[in-house]
N, C-alpha and C positions, 0 to 999 in steps of 0.2 A: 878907747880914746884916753890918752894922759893929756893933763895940764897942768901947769904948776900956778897960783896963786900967786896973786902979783904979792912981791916981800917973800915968798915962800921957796927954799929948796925941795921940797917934798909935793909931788906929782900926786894929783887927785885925780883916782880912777876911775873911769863911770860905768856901769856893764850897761849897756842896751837888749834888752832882752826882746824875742822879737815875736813872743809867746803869746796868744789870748787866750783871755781864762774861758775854760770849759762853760759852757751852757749846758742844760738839763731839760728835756721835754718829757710827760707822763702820758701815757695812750693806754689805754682797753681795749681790747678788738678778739674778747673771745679764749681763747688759750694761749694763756700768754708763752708757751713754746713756739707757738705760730710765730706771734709778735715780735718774738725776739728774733727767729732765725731771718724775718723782713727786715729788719734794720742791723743786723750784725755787721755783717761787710761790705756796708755802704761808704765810700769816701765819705771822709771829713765826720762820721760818729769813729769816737773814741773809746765807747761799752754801753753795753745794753743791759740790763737787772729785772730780772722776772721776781714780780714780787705783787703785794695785795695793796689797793687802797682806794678812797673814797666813801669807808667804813667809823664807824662807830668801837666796834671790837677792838681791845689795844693788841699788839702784837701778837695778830692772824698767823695760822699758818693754814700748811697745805689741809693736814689730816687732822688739823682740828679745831676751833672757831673761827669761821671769818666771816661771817653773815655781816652782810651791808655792805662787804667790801668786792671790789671787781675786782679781776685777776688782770694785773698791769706790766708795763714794762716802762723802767726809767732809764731815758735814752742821755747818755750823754755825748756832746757833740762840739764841733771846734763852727763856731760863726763865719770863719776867715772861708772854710770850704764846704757850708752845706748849710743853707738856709734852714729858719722855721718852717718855713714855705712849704721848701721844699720835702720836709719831714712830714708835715701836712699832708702835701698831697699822695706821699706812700703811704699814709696813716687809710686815704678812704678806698684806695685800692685793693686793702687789705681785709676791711670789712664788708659785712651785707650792711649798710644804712637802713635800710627798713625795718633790720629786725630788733625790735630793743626787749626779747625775750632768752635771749642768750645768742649765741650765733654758733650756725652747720649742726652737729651733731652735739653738742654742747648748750644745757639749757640749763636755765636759771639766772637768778642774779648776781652770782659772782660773773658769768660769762660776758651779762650784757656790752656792747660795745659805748665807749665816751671818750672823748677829748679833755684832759685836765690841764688849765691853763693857769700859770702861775704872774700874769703879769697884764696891763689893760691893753696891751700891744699886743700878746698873745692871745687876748681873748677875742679882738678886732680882726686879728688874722686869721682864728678859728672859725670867727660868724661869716666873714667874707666865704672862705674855702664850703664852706655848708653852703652858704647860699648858690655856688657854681653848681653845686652837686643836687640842689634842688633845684635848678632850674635844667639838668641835664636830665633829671627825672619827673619831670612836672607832673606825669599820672602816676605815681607814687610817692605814699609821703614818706621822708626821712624822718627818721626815731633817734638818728644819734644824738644825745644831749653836750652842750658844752659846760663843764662843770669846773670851780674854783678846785686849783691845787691843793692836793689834800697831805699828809703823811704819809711816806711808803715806804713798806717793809716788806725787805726781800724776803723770798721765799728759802725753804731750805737748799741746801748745798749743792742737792740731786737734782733738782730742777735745772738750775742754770748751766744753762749750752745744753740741754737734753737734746738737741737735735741732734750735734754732736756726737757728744757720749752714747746715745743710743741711736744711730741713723737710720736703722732699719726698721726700726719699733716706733722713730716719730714717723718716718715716711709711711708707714702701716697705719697708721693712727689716722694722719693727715687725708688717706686716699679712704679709708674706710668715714672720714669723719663728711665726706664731702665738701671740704672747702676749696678744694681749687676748680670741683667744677661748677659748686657754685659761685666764687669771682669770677671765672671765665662769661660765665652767662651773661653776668650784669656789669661786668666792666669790659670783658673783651681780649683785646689784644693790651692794655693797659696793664693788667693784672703785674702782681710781684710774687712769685714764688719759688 
């Protein structure tokens, strides 16, 4: 749009830009190669980051200290086309909820699964989404914890898009680790894989 300033020959030009800024969501759910090949190519995320946090340890990596930190994924996404919400609820499809000792084939405490939320609105949105999921599961209890946003630090190089770069080796991984047939079990036809 030009206009010129009343008294003015020189036209003032305005860009409208029709962009919103990036949002960031942090999830645990286990290997974080899972995690990420579930939210890659979902409309309206714009990148996914396999990386560690909710630790103590400054800058974790893969092969060598990351004790206290989960194995995460920082999702970033456009608001205009993909709700929290909606990131949420691919978030418990993707996990066993009851297990807070690592998840599938995968154990310990970097594995555990949590929800990291960076804002009071994101954490209202978290307790609500747990609470559906508790009340879908009333004879078992949920172990997922909702935890404040912490620091995340990607992992090395090789990790990220590993489903990708190596397809055959995560799909091996994936089928020997049992997790899709334990989503299947406990979510159903809901599942994302």
């Amino acid at each position: 749009m030009h206009r010129a300033l009343p008294g003015s020959i020189f036209p003032i030009v305005l860009f409208l830009s029709g962009t919103t800024q990036a949002a960031t969501a942090k999830f645990a759910g286990g290997c974080f190669w899972c995690m990420e090949s579930a939210y890659q190519d979902v409309p309206g995320v714009t990148g996914v980051i396999s990386g560690f946090t909710g630790g103590s340890h400054p800058n974790p990596t893969y092969k060598g200290a990351h004790t206290g930190h989960y194995e995460a994924i920082e999702v970033s996404y456009d608001p205009d086309r993909i709700s929290y919400q909606e990131l949420l609820d691919l978030f418990w499809v993707n996990v066993d909820p009851f297990d807070d000792g690592g998840q599938f084939c995968d154990r310990g405490e970097s594995y555990r699964p949590a929800l990291f939320v960076a804002s009071e609105s994101e954490r209202a949105m978290a307790e609500a989404s747990r609470v559906e999921v508790v009340k879908r599961f009333a004879t078992q209890q949920v172990r997922t914890p909702i935890l404040p946003s912490a620091k995340f630090y990607p992992v090395e190089d090789y990790h990220q898009d590993y489903y990708k770069k190596n397809p055959v080796r995560y799909k091996y991984y994936r089928y020997r680790c049992g997790r899709d047939q334990r989503l299947e079990k406990i979510w159903g036809e809901s599942t994302s894989h």
